[in-house]
C-alpha positions, -999 to +999 in steps of 0.1 A: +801-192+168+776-184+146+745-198+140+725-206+110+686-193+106+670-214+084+644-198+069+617-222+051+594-210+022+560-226+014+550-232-021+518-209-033+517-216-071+483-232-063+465-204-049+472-181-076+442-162-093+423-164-061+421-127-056+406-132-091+378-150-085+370-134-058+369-101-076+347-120-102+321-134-074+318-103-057+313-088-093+289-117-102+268-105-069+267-067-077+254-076-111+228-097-101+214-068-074+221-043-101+198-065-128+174-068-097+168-028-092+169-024-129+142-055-133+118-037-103+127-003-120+117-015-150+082-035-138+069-009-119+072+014-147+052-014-168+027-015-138+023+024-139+019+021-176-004-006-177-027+012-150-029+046-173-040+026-198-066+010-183-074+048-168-079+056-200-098+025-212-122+033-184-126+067-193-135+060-228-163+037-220-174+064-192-175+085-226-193+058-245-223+060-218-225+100-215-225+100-252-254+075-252-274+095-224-272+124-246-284+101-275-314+099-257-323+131-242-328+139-282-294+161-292-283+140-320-302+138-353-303+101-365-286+097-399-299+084-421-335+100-411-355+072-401-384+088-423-370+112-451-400+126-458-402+143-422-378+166-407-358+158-385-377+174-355-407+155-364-413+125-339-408+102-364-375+110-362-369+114-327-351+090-304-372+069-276-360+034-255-380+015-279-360+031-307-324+028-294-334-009-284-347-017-320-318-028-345-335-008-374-342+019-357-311+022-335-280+012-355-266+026-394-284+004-423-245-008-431-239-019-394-237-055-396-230-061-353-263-077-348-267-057-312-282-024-309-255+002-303-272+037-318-248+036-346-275+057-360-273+083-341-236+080-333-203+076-358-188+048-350-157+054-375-138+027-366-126+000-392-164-014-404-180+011-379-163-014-350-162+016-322-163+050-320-122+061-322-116+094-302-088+113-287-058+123-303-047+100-332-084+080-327-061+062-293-089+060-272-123+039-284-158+030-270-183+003-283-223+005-274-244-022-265-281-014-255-303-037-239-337-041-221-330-053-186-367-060-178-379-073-209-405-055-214-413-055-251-423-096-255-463-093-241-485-073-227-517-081-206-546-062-201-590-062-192-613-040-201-645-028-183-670-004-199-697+019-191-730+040-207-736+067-193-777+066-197-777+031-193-802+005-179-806+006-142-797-025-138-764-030-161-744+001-164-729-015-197-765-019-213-788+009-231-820+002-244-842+023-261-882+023-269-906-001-252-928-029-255-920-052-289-899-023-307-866-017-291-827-009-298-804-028-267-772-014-272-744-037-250-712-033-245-689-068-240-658-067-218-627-084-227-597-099-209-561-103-226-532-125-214-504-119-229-504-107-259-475-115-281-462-079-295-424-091-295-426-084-334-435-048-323-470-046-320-498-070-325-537-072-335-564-073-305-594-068-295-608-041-264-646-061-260-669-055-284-712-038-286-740-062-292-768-044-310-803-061-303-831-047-329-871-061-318-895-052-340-893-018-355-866-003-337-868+028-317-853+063-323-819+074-301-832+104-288-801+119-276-762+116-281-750+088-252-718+089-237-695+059-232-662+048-214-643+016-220-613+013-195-585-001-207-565-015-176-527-025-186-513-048-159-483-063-181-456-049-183-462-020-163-499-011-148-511+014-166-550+031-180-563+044-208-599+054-211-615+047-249-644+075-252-671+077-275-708+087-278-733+065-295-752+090-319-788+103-319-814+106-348-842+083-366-834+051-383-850+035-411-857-002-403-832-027-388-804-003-396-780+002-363-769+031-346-738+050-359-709+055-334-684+080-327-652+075-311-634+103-295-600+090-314-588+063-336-551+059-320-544+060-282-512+059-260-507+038-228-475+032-214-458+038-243-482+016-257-497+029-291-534+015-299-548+023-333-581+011-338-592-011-367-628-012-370-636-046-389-676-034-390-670-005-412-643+022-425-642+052-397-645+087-410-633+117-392-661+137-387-666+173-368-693+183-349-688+218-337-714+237-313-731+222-289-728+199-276-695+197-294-681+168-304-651+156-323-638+118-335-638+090-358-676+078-368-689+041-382-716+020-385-723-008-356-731-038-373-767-054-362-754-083-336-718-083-324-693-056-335-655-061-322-639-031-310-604-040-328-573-027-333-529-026-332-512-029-301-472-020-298-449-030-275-450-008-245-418+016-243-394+005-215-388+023-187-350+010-185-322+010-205-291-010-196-263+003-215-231-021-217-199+008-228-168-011-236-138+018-235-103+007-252-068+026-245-031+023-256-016-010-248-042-035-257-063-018-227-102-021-224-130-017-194-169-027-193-191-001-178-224-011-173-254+016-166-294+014-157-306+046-175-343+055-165-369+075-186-378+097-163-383+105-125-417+107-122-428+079-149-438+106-170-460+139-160-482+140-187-520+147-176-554+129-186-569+162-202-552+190-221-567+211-192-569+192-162-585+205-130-585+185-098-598+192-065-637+187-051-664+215-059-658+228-027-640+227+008-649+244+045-610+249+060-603+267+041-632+277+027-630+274-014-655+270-043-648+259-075-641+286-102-645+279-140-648+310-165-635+299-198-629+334-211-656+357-232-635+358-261-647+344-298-608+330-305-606+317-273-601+275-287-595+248-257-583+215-278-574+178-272-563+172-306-524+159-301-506+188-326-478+159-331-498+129-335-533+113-342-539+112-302-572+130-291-572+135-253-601+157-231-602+191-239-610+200-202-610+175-174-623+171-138-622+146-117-661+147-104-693+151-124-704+180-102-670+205-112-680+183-152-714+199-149-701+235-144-675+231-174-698+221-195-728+247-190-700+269-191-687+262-227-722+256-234-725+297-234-747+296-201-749+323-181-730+337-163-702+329-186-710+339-224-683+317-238-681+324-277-649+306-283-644+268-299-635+235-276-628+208-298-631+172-282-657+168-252-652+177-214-647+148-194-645+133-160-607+121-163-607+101-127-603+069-135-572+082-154-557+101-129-516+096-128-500+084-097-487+120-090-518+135-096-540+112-069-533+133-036-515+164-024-493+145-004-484+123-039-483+153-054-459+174-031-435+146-040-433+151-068-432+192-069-407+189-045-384+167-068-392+192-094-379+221-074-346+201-062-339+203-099-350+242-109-328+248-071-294+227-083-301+246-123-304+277-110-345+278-114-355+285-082-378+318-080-384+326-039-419+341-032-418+378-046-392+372-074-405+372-107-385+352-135-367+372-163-368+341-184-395+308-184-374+282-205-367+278-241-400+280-260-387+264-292-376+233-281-402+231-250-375+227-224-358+242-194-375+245-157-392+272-144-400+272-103-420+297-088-424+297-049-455+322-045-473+340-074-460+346-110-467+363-140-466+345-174-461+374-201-437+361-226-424+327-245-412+299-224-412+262-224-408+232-206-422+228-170-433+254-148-442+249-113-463+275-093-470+274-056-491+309-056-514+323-083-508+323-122-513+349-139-515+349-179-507+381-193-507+401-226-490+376-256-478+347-236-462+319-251-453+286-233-443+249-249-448+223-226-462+212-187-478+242-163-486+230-130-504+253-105-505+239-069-512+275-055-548+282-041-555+314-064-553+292-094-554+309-128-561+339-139-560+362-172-551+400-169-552+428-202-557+419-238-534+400-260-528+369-279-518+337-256-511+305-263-501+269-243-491+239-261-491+209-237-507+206-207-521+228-179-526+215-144-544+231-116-543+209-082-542+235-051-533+223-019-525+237+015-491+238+023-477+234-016-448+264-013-413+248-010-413+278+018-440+263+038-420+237+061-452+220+064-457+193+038-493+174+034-508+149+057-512+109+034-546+118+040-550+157+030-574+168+004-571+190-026-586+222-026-616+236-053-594+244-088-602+281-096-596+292-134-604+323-147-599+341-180-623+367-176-597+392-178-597+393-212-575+386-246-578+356-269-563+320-258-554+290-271-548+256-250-541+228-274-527+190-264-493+189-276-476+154-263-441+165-278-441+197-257-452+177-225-419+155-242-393+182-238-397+195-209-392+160-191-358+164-207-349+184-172-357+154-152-353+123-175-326+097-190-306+098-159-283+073-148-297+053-114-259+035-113-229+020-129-208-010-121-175-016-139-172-056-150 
């Protein structure tokens, strides 16, 4: 029999296209992980991008600040000149903090920014002198924005004190001549100033004032009379500037009063510029050569009370902040700020054109002072600034007993039969002395500074190498260190540091600051023609060679200053504040830090 298989079909016609959608889910998924990998491709690459750019951005405005560093150590010219009628090496056209921070001085005559941004001394060629566009196709940008982060240019405080020098027992600050009901009483009247507004750049003031006193007939001034009026700066900065002058000698007729001479009408403190305005009578240069030899701006004191008046500037700053806003591709920009000091030493300019510190003599080890000005009829010592109306000391010590010896000794008196010319008056410079200048331990400081920057510039001279080359004497820069004892025979400039003895020799030439810490001083060997514009310190001290592991005690001494040109050949020493200028280019505008905002 056979059977039947039934066989029973289910119906599918309602899962057809199934494999379909799955295809299309599984499609859907790969998609959306391949749109994932191609989204985190595609933002990273945005994320690397956008970090170049602001690379770059930060490197402009790194630009924007070395540019402006260089600004100020004085290798651009500004355009236009400042003063037309001056070249554009004279200091009237040479860039200082007070400059860069002043809208008219510091930015183009067609920059309309409002913030001082040295678009003067920089081309900013951007659309309406914006920025400064760099790189290729100008992608790459900086903008400048200068500032004073201590404020220093609004006042300035300050006191005077004052002194005679034959004065009244009892009142240094009081003269008076003759006796009984005829007499002159010459007085001098300190002052105090508080704040002082010179926030329009400078400001008139007064630094005390004489009191002339006639009784009777008068009385005759037998002899010129030295005086001092201290200026001591305690806002902004603390700072001192000694006013000299000698009240003349000679007969008067009547009630007439004394004349005066000042040793100089303008002065510098601080960066401070004081130009004296006599309101009792027009000043006159005058020269009085041969001795004793004298040199300044004379007048007439009134009979009663004649104001010592004159212009005060603002004081330069010390500090610069400099705000450098780089811009890169992409809408990109960074904000570098930097604190750019003057200087490392707060300048290293000394009192006296020649200034000699140390005591007239010490026992261990046993030293005298020396001082032989040279025999020679063109030998000419001079504090008359070559750049500017400043008259500073000729010669300066820093006690009356070494004073004594300087001035017999230009004088002519034996044994040194000086023939030459010293224009302005030997001084006692103490109560001037710069920080640096104050101790050998102060002192070593700073040489020691000053040789970690000849070492790192290759400047370094050990003891018993003798420099080929002393720095550039045209532009009185460049640093010269000499560990031990040197010979100074050719042109050089800017600052020169010797440890040993100095020796001046044949037709030397140097622009700028010598300082000899060495116990044999200076000395002058052979004939020749030499010449120093700027300054020349002598301050010995035990233990000054970099060699010598052995730095100063707080509490060491200087040693006697010895100076001697008897070895023949004409010199000339002459102030020069633009040489002393330079050569702190080695060791100035530097950058104490930057911070990106």
């Amino acid at each position: 029999m056979n059977a039947e298989k039934r066989i029973e079909k289910r119906d599918r016609k309602n899962e057809r296209g199934a494999a379909m959608v799955m295809a299309l889910l599984i499609s859907f998924l790969l998609l959306v992980a391949s749109a994932g990998l191609l989204l985190e491709s595609s933002t990273n690459t945005q994320n690397v991008t956008d970090a170049t750019a602001e690379q770059q951005a930060y490197n402009a405005a790194e630009s924007g600040i070395q540019q402006a560093v260089s600004v100020l150590r004085g290798n651009s010219v500004p355009v236009p000149l400042l003063d037309a009628t001056k070249p554009a090496t004279d200091p009237a056209n040479l860039i200082n903090f007070t400059k860069a921070l002043t809208d008219a001085t510091s930015n183009h005559p067609s920059d309309t920014n409002g913030n001082a941004r040295l678009s003067r001394w920089i081309n900013y060629n951007g659309s309406g002198r914006s920025r400064v566009e760099m790189g290729p196709g100008n992608q790459f940008a900086y903008d400048l924005e200068i500032t004073d982060p201590d404020n220093t240019g609004t006042v300035v405080s300050y006191e005077t004190t004052g002194r005679i020098f034959d004065s009244d027992v009892d009142n240094q600050m009081r003269r008076t001549y003759g006796s009984g009901g005829n007499t002159v009483t010459i007085t001098y009247v300190p002052t105090t100033v508080t704040n002082l507004d010179v926030s329009s750049g400078a400001a008139m003031t007064n630094f005390g004032s004489f009191r002339v006193e006639i009784r009777g007939s008068g009385a005759v001034i037998p002899a010129f009379n030295r005086f001092e009026i201290l200026t001591k700066m305690t806002r902004p900065y603390p700072g001192r500037r000694v006013i000299r002058g000698f009240i003349e000698s000679g007969n008067r007729t009547n009630d007439q009063p004394p004349l005066i001479i000042f040793d100089a009408q303008t002065f510098t403190v601080q960066g401070s510029v004081v130009n004296l305005q006599f309101d009792w009578g027009s000043p006159q240069n005058v020269s009085i050569l041969g001795p004793p030899q004298r040199y300044g701006y004379e007048a007439r004191l009134n009979n009663g009370v004649s104001v010592v008046r004159g212009s005060m500037t603002s004081p330069e700053p010390k500090r610069l902040l400099v705000r450098s806003t780089g811009f890169g591709p992409r809408g990109s920009s960074k904000v570098l700020e930097a604190i750019i000091q003057k200087d490392f030493f707060d300048g290293l300019s000394a009192p006296a054109t020649l200034t000699l510190v140390g005591p007239p003599s010490t026992a261990s080890p046993s030293t005298t002072f020396t001082f032989n000005p040279g025999s020679s009829n063109v030998t000419v010592y001079s504090g008359v600034d070559a750049v500017s109306t400043d008259i500073i000391p000729p010669i300066g010590t820093i006690n009356n007993t070494n004073l004594d010896v300087v001035e017999e000794s230009v004088d002519g008196q034996p044994p040194h039969p000086f023939n030459g010319t010293v224009i302005g008056a030997p001084t006692n410079v103490s109560q001037e002395m710069p920080d640096w200048l104050t101790s050998p331990y102060n002192l070593d400081v700073a040489v020691r500074s000053l040789y970690n920057v000849a070492n790192a510039s290759g400047r370094y001279f050990p003891s018993g190498t003798q420099p080929t080359t002393f720095g550039n004497n045209a532009t009185a820069q460049g640093i010269t260190f000499c560990d031990g004892n040197c010979e100074l025979s050719g042109a050089g400039g800017g600052i020169m540091v010797v440890t040993g003895t100095l020796t001046l020799r044949g037709n030397f030439n140097f622009n700028g600051l010598i300082l000899v810490t060495g116990q044999g001083g200076v000395t002058r060997s052979g004939g020749g023609n030499g010449t120093i514009q700027g300054n020349m310190v002598i301050a010995p001290y035990v233990h000054s060679a970099i060699s010598d592991d052995t730095n100063p005690e707080p509490s060491a001494t200087f040693l006697a200053p010895q100076y001697d040109l008897s070895g023949g050949g004409n010199s000339t020493i002459v102030y020069n504040s633009r040489s002393v200028a330079g050569g702190l280019v080695a060791v100035s505008n530097f950058v104490l830090g930057i911070a990106e905002k």
